[in-house]
ROKOLKE-348578 format. One record per residue (C-alpha): residue in three letters; z, x, y. Coordinates in steps of 0.001 Angstrom, whole numbers. Each point is the difference from the previous one (the first is absolute). Example, Ala and Ser with C-alpha at 12.3 -4.5 7.8 and 13.67 -1.06 7.14 Angstrom:
BEGIN
+---------+---------+---------+---------+
! residuo !      c3 !      c1 !      c2 !
+---------+---------+---------+---------+
!     ALA !    7800 !   12300 !   -4500 !
!     SER !    -660 !    1370 !    3440 !
+---------+---------+---------+---------+
//
This chain:
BEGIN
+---------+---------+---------+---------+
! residuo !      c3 !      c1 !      c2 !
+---------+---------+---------+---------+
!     UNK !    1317 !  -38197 !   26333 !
!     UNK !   -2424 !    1706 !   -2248 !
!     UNK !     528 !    1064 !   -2920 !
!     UNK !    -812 !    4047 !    1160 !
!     UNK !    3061 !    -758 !    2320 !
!     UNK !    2186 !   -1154 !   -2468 !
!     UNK !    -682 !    2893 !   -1668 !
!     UNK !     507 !    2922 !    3139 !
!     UNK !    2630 !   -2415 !     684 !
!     UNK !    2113 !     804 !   -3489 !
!     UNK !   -1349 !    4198 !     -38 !
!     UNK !    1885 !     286 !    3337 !
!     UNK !    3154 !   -1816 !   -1718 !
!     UNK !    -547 !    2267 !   -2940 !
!     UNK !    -259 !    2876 !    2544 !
!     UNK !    3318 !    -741 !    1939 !
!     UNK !    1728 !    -286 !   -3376 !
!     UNK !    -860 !    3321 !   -1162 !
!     UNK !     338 !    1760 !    2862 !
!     UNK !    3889 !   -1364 !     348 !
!     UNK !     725 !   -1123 !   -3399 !
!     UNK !   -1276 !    2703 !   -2378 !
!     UNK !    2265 !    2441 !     143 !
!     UNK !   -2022 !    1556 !    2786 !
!     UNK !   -1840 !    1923 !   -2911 !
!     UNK !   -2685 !     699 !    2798 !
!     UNK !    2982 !    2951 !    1390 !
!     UNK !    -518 !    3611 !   -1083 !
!     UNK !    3590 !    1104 !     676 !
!     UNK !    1257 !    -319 !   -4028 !
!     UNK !     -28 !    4122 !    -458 !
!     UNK !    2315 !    1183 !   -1900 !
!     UNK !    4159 !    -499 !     606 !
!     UNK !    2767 !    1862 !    1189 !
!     UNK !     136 !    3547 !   -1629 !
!     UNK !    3010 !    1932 !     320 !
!     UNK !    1551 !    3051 !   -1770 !
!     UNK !    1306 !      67 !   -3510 !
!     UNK !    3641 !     102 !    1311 !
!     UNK !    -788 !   -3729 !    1619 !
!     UNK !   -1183 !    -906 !   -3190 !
!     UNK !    1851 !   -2395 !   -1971 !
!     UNK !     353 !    -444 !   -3999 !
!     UNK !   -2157 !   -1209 !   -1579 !
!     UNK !    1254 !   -3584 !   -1525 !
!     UNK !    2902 !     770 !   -2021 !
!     UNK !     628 !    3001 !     -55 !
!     UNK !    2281 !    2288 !    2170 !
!     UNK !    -945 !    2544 !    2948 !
!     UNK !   -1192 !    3047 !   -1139 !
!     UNK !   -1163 !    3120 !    1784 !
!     UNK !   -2495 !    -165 !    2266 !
!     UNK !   -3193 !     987 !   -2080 !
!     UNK !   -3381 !    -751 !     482 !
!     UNK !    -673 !   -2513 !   -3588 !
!     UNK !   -2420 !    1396 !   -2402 !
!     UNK !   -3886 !   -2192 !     -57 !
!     UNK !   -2755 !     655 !   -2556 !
!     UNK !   -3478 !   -1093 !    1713 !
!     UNK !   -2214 !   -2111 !   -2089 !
!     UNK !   -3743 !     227 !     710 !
!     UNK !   -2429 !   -1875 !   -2267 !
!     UNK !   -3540 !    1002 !     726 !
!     UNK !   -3279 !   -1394 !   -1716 !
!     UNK !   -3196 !    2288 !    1573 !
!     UNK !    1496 !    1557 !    2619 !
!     UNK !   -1279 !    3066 !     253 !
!     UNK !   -1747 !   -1224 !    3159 !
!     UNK !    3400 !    -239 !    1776 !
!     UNK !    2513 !    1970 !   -1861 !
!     UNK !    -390 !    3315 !    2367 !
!     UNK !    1126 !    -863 !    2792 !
!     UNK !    2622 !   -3187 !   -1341 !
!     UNK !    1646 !    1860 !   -2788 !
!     UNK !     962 !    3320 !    2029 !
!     UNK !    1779 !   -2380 !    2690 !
!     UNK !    2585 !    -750 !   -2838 !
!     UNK !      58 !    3079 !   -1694 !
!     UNK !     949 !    1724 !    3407 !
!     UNK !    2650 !   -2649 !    1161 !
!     UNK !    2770 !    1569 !    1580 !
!     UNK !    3024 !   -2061 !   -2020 !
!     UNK !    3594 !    1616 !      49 !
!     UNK !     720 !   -1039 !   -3543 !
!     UNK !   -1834 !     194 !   -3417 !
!     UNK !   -3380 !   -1497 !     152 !
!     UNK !   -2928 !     150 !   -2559 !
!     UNK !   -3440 !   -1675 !    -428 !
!     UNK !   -1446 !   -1678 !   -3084 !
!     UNK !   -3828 !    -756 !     628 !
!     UNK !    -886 !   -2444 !   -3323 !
!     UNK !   -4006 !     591 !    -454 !
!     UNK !   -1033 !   -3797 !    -628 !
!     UNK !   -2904 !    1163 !   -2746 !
!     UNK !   -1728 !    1457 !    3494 !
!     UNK !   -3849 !    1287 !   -1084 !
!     UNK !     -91 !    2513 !    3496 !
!     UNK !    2064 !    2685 !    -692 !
!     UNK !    3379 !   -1756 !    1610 !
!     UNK !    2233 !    1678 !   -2170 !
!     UNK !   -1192 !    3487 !    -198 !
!     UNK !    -829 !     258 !    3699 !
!     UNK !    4200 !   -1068 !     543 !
!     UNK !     820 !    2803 !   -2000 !
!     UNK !   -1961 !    2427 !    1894 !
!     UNK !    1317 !   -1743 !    3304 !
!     UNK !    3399 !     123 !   -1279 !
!     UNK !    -933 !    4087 !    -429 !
!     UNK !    -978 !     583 !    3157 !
!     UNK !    2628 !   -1995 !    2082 !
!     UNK !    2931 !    1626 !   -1627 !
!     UNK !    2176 !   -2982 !     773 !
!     UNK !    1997 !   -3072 !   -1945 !
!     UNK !    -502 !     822 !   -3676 !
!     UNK !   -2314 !   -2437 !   -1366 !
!     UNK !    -714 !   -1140 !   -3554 !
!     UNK !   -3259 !   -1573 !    -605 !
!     UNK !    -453 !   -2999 !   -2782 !
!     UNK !   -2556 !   -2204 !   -1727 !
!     UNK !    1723 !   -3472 !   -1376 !
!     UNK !   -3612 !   -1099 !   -1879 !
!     UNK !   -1267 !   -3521 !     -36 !
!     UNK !    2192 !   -2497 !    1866 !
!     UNK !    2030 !   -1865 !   -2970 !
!     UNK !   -1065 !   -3837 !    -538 !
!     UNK !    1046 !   -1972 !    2880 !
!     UNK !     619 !    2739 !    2884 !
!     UNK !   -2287 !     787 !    2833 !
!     UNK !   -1619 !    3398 !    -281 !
!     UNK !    2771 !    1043 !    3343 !
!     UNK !    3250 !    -917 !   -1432 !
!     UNK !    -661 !    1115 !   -3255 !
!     UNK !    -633 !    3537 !    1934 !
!     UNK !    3612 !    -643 !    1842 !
!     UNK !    1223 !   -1054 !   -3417 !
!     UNK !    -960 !    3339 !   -1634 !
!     UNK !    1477 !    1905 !    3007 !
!     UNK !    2721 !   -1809 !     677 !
!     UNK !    1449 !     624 !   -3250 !
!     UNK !    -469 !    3773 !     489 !
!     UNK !    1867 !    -273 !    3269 !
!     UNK !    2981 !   -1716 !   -2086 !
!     UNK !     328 !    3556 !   -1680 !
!     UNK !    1007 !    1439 !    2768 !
!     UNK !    2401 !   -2892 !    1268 !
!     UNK !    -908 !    -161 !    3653 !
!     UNK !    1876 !   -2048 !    2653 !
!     UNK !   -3472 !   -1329 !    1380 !
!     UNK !   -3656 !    -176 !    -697 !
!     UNK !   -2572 !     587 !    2192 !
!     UNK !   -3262 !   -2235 !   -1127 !
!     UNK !   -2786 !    1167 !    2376 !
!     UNK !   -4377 !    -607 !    -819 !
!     UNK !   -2015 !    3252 !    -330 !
!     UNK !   -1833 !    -985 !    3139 !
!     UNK !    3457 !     569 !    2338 !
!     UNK !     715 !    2483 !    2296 !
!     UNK !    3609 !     819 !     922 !
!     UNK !    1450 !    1853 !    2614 !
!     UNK !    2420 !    2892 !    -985 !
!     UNK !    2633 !   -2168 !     978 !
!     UNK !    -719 !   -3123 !   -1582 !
!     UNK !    1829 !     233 !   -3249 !
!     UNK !    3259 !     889 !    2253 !
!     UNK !    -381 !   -2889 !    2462 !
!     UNK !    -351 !   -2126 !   -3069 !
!     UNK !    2674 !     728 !   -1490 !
!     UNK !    2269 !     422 !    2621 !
!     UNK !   -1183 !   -3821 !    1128 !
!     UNK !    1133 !   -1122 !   -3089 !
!     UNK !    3271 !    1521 !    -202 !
!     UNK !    1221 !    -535 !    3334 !
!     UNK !    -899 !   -3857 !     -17 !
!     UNK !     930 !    -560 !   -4086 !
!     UNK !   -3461 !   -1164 !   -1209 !
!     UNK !   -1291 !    -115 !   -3004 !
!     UNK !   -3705 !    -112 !    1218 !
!     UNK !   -1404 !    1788 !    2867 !
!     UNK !   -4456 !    -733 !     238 !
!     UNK !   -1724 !    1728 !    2597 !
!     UNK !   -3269 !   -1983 !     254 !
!     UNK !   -2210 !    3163 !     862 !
!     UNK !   -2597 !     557 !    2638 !
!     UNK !   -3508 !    -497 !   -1393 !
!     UNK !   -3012 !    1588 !    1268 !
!     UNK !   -1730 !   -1032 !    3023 !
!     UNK !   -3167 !    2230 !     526 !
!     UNK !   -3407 !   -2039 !    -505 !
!     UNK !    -938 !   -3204 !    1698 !
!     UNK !    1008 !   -2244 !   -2789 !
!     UNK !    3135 !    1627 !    -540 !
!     UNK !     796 !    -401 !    3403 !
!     UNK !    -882 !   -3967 !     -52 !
!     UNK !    2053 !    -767 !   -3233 !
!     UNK !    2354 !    2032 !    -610 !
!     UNK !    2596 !    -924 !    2609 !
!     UNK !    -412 !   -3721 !    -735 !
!     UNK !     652 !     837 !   -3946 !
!     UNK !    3444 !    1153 !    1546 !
!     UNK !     279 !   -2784 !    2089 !
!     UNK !    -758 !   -2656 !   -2362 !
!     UNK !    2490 !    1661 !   -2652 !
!     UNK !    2421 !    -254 !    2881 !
!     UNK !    -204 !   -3500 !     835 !
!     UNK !      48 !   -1022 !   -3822 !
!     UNK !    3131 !    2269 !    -158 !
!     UNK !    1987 !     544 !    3421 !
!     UNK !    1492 !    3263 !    -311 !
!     UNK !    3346 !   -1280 !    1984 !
!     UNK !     460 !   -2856 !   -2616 !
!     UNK !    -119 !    2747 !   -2614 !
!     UNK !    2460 !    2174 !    1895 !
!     UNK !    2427 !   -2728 !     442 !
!     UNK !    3536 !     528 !   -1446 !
!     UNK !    -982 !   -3537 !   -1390 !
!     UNK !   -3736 !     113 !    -850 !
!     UNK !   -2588 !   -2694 !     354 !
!     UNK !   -2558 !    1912 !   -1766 !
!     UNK !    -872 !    3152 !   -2629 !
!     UNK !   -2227 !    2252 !     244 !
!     UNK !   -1062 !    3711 !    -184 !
!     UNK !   -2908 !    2641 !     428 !
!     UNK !   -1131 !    1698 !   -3249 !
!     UNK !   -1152 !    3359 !    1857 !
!     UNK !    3694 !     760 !     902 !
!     UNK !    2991 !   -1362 !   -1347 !
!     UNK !    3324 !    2208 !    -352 !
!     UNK !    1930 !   -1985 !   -2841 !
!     UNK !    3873 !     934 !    -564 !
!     UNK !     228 !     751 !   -4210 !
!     UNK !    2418 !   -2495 !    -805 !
!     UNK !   -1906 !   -2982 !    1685 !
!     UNK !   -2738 !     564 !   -1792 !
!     UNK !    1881 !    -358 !   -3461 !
!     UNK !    1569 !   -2750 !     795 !
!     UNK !   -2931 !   -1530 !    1041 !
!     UNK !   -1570 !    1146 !   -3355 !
!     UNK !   -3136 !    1674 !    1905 !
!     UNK !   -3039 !     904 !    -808 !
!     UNK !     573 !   -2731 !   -3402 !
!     UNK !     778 !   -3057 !    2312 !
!     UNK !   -3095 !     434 !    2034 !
!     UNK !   -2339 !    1380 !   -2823 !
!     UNK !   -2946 !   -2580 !     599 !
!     UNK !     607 !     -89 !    3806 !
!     UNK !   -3578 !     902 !    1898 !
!     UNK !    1710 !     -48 !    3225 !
!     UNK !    3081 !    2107 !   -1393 !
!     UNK !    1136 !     795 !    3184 !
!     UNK !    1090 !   -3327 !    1307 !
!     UNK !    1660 !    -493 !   -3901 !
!     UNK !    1956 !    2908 !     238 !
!     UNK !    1856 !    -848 !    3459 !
!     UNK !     190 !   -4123 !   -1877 !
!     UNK !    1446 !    2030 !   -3216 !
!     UNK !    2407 !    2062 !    2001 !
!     UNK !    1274 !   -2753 !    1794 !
!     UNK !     642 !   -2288 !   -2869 !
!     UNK !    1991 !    2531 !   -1439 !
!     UNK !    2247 !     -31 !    3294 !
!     UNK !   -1851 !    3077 !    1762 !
!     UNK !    -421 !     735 !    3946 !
!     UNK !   -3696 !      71 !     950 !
!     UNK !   -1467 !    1368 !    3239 !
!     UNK !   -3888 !     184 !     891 !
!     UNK !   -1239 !    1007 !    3146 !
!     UNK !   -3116 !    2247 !    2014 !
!     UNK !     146 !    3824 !    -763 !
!     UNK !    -465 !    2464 !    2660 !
!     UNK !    -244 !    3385 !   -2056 !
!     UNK !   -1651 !   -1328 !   -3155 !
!     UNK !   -4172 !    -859 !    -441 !
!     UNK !   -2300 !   -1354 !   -1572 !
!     UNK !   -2458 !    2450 !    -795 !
!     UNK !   -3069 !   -1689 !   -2250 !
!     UNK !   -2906 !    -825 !    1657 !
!     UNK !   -1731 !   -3499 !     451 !
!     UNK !   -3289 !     809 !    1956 !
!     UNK !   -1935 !   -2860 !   -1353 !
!     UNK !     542 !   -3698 !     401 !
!     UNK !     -19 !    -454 !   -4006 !
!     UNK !    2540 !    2339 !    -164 !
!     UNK !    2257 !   -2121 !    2054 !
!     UNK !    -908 !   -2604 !   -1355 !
!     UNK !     809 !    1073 !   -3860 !
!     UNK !    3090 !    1002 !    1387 !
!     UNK !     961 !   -3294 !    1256 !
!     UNK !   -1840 !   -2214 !   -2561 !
!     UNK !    1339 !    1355 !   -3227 !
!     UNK !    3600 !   -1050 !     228 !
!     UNK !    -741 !   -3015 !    3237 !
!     UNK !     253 !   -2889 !   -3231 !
!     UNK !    2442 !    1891 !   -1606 !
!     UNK !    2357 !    -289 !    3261 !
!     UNK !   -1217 !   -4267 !    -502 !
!     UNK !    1572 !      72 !   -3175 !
!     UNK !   -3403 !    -800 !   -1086 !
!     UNK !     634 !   -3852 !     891 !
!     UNK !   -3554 !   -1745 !    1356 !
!     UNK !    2465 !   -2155 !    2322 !
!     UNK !    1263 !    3100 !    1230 !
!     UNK !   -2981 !    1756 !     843 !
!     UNK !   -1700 !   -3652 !    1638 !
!     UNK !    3236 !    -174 !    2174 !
!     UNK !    -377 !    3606 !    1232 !
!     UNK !   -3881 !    -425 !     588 !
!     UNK !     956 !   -3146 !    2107 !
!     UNK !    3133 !    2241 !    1646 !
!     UNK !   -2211 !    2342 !     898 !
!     UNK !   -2588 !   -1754 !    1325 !
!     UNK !    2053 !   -2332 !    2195 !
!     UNK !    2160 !    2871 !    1070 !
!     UNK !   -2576 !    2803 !     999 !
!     UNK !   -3696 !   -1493 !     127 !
!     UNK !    1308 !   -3071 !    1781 !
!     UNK !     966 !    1185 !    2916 !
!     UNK !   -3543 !    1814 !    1014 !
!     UNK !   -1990 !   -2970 !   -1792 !
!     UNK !    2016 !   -2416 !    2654 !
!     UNK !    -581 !    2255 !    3485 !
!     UNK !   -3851 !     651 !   -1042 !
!     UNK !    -350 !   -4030 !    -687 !
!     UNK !    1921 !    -884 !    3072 !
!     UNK !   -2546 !    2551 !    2549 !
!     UNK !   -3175 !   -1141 !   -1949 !
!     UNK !    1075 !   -3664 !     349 !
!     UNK !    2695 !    -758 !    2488 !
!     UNK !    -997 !   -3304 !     676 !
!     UNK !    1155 !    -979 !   -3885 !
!     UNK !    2921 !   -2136 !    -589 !
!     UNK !    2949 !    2464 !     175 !
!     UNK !   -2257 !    2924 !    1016 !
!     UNK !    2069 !     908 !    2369 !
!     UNK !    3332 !    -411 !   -2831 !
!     UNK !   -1631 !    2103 !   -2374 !
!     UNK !   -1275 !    2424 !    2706 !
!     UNK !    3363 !     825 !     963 !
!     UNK !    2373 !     -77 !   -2798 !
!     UNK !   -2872 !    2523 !   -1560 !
!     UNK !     345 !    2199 !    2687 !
!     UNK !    3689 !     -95 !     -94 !
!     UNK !      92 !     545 !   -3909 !
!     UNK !   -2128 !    2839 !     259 !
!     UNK !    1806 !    1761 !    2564 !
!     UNK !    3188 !    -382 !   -1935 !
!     UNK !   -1499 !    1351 !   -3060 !
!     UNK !   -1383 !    2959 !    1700 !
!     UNK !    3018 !     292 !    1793 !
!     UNK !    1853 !     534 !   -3436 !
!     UNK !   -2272 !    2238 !   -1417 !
!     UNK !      21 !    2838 !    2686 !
!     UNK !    3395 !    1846 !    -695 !
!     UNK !   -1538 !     579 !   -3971 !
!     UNK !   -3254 !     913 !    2129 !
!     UNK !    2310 !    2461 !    1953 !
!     UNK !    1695 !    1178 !   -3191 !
!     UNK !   -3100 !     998 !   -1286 !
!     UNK !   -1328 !    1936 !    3511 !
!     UNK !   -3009 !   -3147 !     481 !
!     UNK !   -1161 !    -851 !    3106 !
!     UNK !    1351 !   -3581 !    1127 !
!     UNK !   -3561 !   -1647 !     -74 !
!     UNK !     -68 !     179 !   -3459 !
!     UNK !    2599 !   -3406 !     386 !
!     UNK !   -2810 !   -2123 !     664 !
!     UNK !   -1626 !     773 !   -3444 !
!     UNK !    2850 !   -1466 !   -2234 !
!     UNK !   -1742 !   -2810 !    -374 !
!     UNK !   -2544 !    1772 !   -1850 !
!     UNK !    1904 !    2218 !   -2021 !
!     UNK !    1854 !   -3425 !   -1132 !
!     UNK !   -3151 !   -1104 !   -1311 !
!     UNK !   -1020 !    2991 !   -2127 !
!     UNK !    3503 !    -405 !   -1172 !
!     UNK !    -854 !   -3574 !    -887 !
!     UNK !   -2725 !    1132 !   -1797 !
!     UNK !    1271 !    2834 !   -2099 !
!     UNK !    2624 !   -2415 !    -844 !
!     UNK !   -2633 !   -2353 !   -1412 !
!     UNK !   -1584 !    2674 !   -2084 !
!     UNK !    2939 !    1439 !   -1288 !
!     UNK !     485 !   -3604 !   -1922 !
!     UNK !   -3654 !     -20 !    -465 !
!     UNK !     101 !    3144 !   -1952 !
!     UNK !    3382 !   -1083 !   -1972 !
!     UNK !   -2104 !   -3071 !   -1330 !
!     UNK !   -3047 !    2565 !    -748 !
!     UNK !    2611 !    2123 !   -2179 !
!     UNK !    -209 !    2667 !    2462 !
!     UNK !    3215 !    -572 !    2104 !
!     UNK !    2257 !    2582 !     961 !
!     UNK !   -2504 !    3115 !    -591 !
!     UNK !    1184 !    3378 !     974 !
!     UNK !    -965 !    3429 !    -936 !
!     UNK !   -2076 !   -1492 !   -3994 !
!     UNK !    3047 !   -2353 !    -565 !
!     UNK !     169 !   -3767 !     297 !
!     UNK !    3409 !   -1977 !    -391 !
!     UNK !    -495 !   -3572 !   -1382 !
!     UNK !    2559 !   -2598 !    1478 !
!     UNK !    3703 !     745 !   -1382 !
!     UNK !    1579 !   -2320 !   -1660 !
!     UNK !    3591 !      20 !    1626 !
!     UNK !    2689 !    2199 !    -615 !
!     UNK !    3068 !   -1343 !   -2393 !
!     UNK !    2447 !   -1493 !    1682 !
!     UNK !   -2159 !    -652 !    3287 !
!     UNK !   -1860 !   -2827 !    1657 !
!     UNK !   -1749 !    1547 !    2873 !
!     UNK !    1571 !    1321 !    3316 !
!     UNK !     659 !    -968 !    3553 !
!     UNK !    -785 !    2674 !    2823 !
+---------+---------+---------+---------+
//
């Protein structure tokens, strides 16, 4: 057979595999657990049942130029309808747009969760500019010895009910951890084409039901939501033992596990995304500045995803148009069909996040293409690293971290 066939031949393999062997990451049903009352509750680890009171949460916001997004994100917390004592700390990351001003005046007019607004300064030597902001507020939290944080991005939007089904998630199924990964935006054409794959590839690295599992086969959170029980997060000596982390999320849920903490992650239904990516380069900063971060910055890495990627996604459409301009080739007909069937089991996959996200089912077909933007974001992202400019956001760039004491890298 040809080489092309060989090829279709091992992206259908590849295709069967992850559709029965990966967790089924390509599911949306991972919402968030059981929730009962706080009289089903039980204690928290060692200690004995108390009454059946709602546990007190400070919410920890850090915001760098926000002012773009802040009205309508930070009244959604401010006016959360929690049964217990809740407040809001919004830490202005040296913001140049009026972030921390305009909260005050929100916080004014919304007459809701007290809130106390902070400025930590310059991120310390070795912390990235967003922990160093949870750092600074996290500490202030600590004052007021809470049972849980909240630690939610400027750009989310919660439901009035979000902070309660949070908590009452956590509580009723005893975990340390509970991520909501939220719903982004979906309004322009390009949003529309990439967004739902950037939750579908983050899936299929890590399955949400391997996460879940009473025994875990992988760790992993989203940054824009993550309800974290007090206690966890000292023993897991967070914000210090992530401090040079650029994707901090997925080191929190690792740190919180290591210290012997329950960790759940799953699709929200009541809490968005709210920052807009019109533009293709906006999706593609998003992606780019953290894509050879996530590759450990390893060249072998990042050739072995290229290659994954290309065999996995491109193959399949690069084999069926081969096969129908030249089905007379040796293993035309191979190629042709084990294309076809690849393709259809990738687009297959991909319609329940297309669902999720209220897409029409067409938009399947285009994965392929997606896939390859994603290939070549990917590519840039270590491009820039090597130019000095890797892992850009909002005027700061993070140099590659050396690694933490005491650790040598991470498994998912």
């Amino acid at each position: 057979m040809s080489t092309i066939a060989w090829i279709a031949l091992g992206s259908l393999a590849a295709w069967l595999w992850l559709l029965l062997g990966q967790g089924f990451f390509w599911r949306t049903d991972q919402r968030l657990p059981r929730r009962g009352a706080p009289g089903e509750w039980p204690p928290p680890e060692g200690r004995v049942p108390g009454s059946a009171r709602w546990p007190s949460v400070v919410i920890v916001v850090p915001a760098r130029d926000e002012a773009g997004v802040l009205p309508e994100s930070l009244p959604s917390l401010l006016r959360q309808d929690y049964p217990g004592e809740a407040s809001v700390i919004l830490v202005d990351d040296g913001s140049t747009d009026g972030t921390g001003p305009l909260a005050r005046e929100l916080s004014v007019r919304c007459d809701g969760l007290p809130l106390t607004v902070t400025s930590p300064g310059e991120p310390g030597p070795g912390w990235t500019g967003k922990l160093w902001a949870l750092r600074h507020g996290i500490a202030l939290a600590r004052a007021e010895r809470p049972e849980y944080l909240l630690l939610t991005d400027a750009d989310i939007a919660h439901e009035p009910d979000s902070l309660r089904e949070l908590v009452a998630a956590a509580r009723t199924n005893g975990l340390d951890l509970v991520s909501q990964m939220a719903r982004l935006r979906v309004a322009t054409v390009w949003e529309q084409l990439v967004v739902p794959a950037f939750v579908y590839f983050f899936a299929q690295l890590y399955p949400f039901r391997w996460i879940n599992k009473e025994r875990p086969w992988a760790t992993a959170a989203a940054g824009g939501c993550v309800l974290l029980r007090t206690d966890a997060a000292e023993r897991a000596g967070i914000p210090e033992s992530v401090r040079q982390a650029v994707i901090d999320d997925v080191a929190v849920a690792r740190a919180v596990r290591r210290a012997g903490g329950r960790v759940w992650l799953g699709l929200a239904d009541r809490v968005d995304s709210i920052r807009p990516y019109p533009r293709l380069t906006d999706l593609w900063r998003m992606v780019s500045r953290s894509a050879y971060a996530q590759l450990r910055h390893n060249p072998l890495l990042l050739a072995g995803t290229v290659a994954g990627l290309a065999v996995v996604y491109l193959a399949p459409p690069v084999a069926l148009c081969v096969a129908w301009l030249a089905p007379d080739a040796p293993g035309g007909a191979v190629a042709g069909w084990a294309g076809f069937l690849a393709w259809a089991v990738m687009a297959g996959t991909y319609l329940p996040m297309l669902r999720y996200y209220g897409q029409p089912p067409g938009m399947a077909l285009l994965l392929p293409f997606t896939a390859l933007l994603y290939l070549l974001m990917t590519v840039d992202s270590a491009v820039q690293h090597y130019r000095g400019r890797g892992a850009a956001w909002k005027g700061r760039t993070y140099a590659r971290p050396d690694p933490a004491p005491g650790r040598r890298g991470g498994t998912a």
